[in-house]
C-alpha positions in Angstrom: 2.5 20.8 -31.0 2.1 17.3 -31.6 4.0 14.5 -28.8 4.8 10.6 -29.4 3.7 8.6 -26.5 5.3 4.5 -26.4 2.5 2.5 -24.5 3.6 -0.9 -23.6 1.4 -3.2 -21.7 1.7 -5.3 -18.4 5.7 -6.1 -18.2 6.4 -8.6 -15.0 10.3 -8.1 -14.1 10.1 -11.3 -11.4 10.2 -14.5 -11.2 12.8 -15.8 -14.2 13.3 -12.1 -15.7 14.5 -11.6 -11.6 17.0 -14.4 -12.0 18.3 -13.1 -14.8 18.4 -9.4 -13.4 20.9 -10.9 -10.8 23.5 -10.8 -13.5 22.8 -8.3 -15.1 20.9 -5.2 -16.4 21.8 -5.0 -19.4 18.5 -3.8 -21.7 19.7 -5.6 -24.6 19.2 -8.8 -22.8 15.6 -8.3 -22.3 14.7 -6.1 -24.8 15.8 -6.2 -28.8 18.1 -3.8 -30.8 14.7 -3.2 -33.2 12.1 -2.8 -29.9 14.4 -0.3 -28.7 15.0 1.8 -31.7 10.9 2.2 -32.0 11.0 3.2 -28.1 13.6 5.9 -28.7 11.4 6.8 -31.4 9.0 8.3 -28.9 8.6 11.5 -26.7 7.8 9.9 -23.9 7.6 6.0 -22.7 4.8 4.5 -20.5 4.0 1.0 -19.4 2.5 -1.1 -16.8 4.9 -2.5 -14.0 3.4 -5.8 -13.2 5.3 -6.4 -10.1 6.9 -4.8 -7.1 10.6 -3.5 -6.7 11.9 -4.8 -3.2 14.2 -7.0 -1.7 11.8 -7.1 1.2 8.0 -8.1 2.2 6.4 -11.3 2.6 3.7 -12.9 -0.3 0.1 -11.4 0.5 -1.8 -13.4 2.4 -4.6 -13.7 0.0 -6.2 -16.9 0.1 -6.1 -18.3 -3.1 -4.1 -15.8 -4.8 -1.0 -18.0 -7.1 1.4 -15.5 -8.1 3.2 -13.0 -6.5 5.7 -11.1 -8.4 9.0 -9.1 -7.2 11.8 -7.8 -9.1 15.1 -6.8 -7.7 15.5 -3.0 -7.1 18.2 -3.0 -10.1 15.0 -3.5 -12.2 14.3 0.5 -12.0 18.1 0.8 -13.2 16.8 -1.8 -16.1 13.4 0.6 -16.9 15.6 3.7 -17.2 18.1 2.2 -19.8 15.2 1.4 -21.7 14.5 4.6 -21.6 11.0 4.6 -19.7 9.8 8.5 -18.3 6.6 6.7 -15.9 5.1 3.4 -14.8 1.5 3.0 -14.0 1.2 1.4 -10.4 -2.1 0.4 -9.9 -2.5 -3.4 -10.5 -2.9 -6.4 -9.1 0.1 -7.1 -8.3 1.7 -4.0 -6.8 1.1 -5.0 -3.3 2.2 -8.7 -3.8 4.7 -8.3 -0.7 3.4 -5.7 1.3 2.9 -2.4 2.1 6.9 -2.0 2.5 7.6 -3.2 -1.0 5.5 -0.9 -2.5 7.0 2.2 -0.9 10.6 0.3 -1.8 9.2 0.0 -5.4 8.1 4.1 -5.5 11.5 4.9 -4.1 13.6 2.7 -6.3 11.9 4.2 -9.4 12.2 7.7 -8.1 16.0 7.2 -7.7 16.0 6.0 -11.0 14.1 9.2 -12.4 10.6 7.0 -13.4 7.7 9.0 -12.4 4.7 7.0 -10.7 1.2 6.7 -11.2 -1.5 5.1 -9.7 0.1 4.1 -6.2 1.6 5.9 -3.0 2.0 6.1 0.8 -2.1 7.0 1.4 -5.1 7.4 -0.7 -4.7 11.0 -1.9 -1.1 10.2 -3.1 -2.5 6.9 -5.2 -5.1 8.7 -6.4 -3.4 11.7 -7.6 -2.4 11.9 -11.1 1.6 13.1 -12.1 2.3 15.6 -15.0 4.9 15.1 -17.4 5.8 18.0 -19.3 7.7 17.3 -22.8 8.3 19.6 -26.0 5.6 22.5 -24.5 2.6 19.9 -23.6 1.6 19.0 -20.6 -0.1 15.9 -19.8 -1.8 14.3 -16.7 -1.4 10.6 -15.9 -3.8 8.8 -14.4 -3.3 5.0 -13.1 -6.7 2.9 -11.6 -7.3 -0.7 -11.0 -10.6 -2.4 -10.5 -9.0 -5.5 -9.0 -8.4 -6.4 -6.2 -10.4 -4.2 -3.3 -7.8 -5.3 -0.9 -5.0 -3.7 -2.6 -6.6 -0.3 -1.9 -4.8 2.3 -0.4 -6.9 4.1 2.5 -6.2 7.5 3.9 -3.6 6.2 6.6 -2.2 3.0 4.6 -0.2 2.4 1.2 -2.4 0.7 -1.8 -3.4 1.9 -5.3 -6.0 4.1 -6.7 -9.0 1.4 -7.0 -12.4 1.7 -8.5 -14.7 -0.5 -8.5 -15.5 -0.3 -12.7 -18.4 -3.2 -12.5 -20.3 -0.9 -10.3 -19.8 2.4 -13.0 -17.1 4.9 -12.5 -17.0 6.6 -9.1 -17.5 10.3 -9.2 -13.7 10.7 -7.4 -12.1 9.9 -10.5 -14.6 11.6 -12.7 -13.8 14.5 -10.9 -9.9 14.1 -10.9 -10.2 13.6 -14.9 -12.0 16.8 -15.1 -9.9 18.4 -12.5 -6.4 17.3 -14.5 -8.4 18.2 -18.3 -9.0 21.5 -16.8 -4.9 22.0 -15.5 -3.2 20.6 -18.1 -2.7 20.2 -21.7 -3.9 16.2 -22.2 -5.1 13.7 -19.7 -4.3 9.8 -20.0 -5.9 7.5 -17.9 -4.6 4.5 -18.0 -7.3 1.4 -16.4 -6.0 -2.2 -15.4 -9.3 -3.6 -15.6 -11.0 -6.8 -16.6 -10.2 -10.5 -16.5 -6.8 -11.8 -18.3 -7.2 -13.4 -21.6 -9.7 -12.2 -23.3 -9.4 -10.5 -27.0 -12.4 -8.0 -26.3 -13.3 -5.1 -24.0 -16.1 -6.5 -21.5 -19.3 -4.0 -21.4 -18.7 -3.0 -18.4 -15.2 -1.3 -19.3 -16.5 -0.1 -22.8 -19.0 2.0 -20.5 -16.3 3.0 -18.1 -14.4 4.0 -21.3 -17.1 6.1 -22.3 -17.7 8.1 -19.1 -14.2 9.1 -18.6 -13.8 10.4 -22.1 -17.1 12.2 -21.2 -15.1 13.2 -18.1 -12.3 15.0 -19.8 -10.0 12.1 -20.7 -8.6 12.6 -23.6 -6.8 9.1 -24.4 -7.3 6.1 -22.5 -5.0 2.9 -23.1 -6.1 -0.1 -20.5 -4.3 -3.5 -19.6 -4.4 -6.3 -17.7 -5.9 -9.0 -20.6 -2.5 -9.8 -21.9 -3.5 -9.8 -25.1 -3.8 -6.6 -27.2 -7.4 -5.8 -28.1 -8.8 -3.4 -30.7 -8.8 0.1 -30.7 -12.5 3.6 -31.2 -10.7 6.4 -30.4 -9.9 7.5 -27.8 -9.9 4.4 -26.2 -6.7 1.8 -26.7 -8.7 -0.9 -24.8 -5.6 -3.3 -24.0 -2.3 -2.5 -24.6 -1.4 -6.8 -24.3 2.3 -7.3 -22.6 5.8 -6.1 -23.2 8.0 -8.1 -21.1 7.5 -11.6 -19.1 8.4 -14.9 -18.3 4.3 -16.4 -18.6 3.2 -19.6 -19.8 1.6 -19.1 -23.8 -1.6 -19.9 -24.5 -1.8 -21.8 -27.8 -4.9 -20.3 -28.5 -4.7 -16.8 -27.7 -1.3 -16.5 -28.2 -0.5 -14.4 -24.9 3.4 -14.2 -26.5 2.2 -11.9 -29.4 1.5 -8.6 -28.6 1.9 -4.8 -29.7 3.8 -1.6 -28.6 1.7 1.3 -29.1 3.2 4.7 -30.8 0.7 7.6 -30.5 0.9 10.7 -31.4 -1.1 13.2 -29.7 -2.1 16.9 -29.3 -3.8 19.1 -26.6 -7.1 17.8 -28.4 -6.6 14.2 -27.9 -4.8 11.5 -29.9 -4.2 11.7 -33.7 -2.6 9.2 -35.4 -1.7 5.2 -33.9 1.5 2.6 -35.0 1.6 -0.3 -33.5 4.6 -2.3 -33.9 4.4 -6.2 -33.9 6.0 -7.7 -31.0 7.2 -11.3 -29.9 7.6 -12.2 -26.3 10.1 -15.1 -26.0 11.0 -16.1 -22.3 12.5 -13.2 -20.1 12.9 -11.1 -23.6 10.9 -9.2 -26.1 12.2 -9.0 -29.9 10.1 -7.9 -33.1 7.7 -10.1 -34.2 8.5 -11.7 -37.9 6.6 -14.1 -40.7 3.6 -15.9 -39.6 3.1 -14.6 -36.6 3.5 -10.8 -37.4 1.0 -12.0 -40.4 -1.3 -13.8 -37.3 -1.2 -11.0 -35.1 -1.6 -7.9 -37.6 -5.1 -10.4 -38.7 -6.4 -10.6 -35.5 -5.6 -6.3 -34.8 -7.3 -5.3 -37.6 -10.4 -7.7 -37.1 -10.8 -6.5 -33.4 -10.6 -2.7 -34.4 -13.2 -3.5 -37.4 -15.3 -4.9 -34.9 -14.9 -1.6 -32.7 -15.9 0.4 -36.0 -12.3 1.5 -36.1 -10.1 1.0 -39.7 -6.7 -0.3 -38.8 -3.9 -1.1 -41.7 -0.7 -2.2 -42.6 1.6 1.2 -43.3 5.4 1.2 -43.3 6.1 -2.5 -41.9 3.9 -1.3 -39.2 -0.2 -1.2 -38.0 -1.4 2.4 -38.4 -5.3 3.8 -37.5 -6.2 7.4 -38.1 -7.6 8.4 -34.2 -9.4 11.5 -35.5 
């Protein structure tokens, strides 16, 4: 029994996508006719919510922290018309207002049928992972940050499942990957770890990576660069961003990103697309010409440089993961 996971990468919902979410949720207005049809494509669709859900909370008192992003609870309507089963939590932005915005943001998407990973209302509830069962497979989610230390949930106060990746990977999520390989079908574990903008996995995570597929993990897709990086089975080091209203990098082109379609098994992943995207302001559409040509360049190079073979197939980037 094979499934189709959808990974999308860090997608921020405040700020100008918030203004527009006061008039309205309609996915089309966010979201292209041709991104869709690839998302419906899939089993099941993950991503990274880069913000909290809450019309409450004050900014975190952080001192020098810039941005702090919140999205409108309508936004969890917005996710679900796109058609998205569970959001990874654990980020540096989750607690951006507060404890109370975070438990606003796990309610809204539980109203709105999302399952949650990675966050909750102590530290065994951030830490454990959810199950999502589709077409006979089971499969454990797992959701960790390694920034910041602040955000962390504690055993009698809402955070996110943190781990301190620099330092190696701390035997309580070794131990949860192994626990979840063991009671389900498939295990993701999904990492917000490492600096943003960068085009290549740091050491330090492509260690990490290697410990938790020794741990049982049997696909690992990352964010938090903002730019897509390269792929060596069974890691998807950076799935880049889906949705946002940031200012683009000339350079690194921070707008260009992918939208990960994986196919997996109960012995890992088998097969990867990964379709071309554009992020204009507040709206993601399929990426065209040049810079389809630009990005699927710089793809291939960072997954030759991981020893992995990525191609062109069918209008869309393909690797073999086994």
């Amino acid at each position: 029994m094979t499934v189709t996971l959808a990974l999308a990468g860090d997608t921020m919902l405040g700020r100008g996508v918030a203004y527009l979410l006061a008039k309205s949720a309609d996915p089309g207005a966010y979201v292209s006719d041709g991104v869709r049809a690839y998302l419906a494509e899939a089993d099941l669709t993950l991503l990274n919510l880069e913000c909290c859900l809450s019309d409450r909370g004050d900014p975190w008192p952080e001192p020098g922290k810039i941005f702090h992003f919140r999205a409108p609870p309508r936004a969890a309507d917005l996710l679900a018309r796109l058609g998205v089963h569970c959001v990874m939590l654990a980020n540096n932005h989750a607690l951006d207002y507060g404890h109370e915005a975070l438990l606003d943001t796990c309610d809204h998407l539980a109203a709105a049928g999302i399952r949650t990973a990675g966050a909750g209302p102590d530290l065994a509830r951030a830490r454990e992972p959810v199950v999502l069962d589709v077409r006979g497979l089971r499969l454990s989610v797992i959701s960790v940050t390694d920034h910041p230390a602040d955000y962390a949930a504690t055993p009698h106060r809402p955070g996110v499942a943190h781990a301190d990746l620099p330092s190696g990977v701390p035997s309580w999520l070794t131990d949860t990957v192994a626990r979840a390989r063991a009671e389900t079908d498939a295990v993701l574990v999904s990492p917000h770890w490492g600096p943003n903008m960068t085009t290549a996995p740091q050491p330090y995570i492509r260690a990490a990576a290697t410990v938790l597929a020794g741990a049982g993990a049997t696909l690992i897709a990352g964010h938090s660069a903002h730019v897509p990086h390269g792929v060596a089975p069974p890691v998807l080091y950076d799935l880049g961003d889906f949705l946002d209203d940031y200012a683009v990098d000339p350079g690194l082109r921070n707008d260009l990103s992918l939208l990960f379609l994986v196919t997996i098994d109960e012995l890992g992943p088998v097969r990867l697309r990964a379709v071309p995207l554009k992020l204009d302001y507040c709206r993601t559409v399929l990426a065209h010409g040049e810079e389809r040509a630009w990005l699927g360049r710089r793809f291939i190079a960072a997954c030759a440089d991981l020893g992995t073979t990525a191609a062109w197939e069918d209008g869309l980037l393909a690797a073999d993961l086994r």
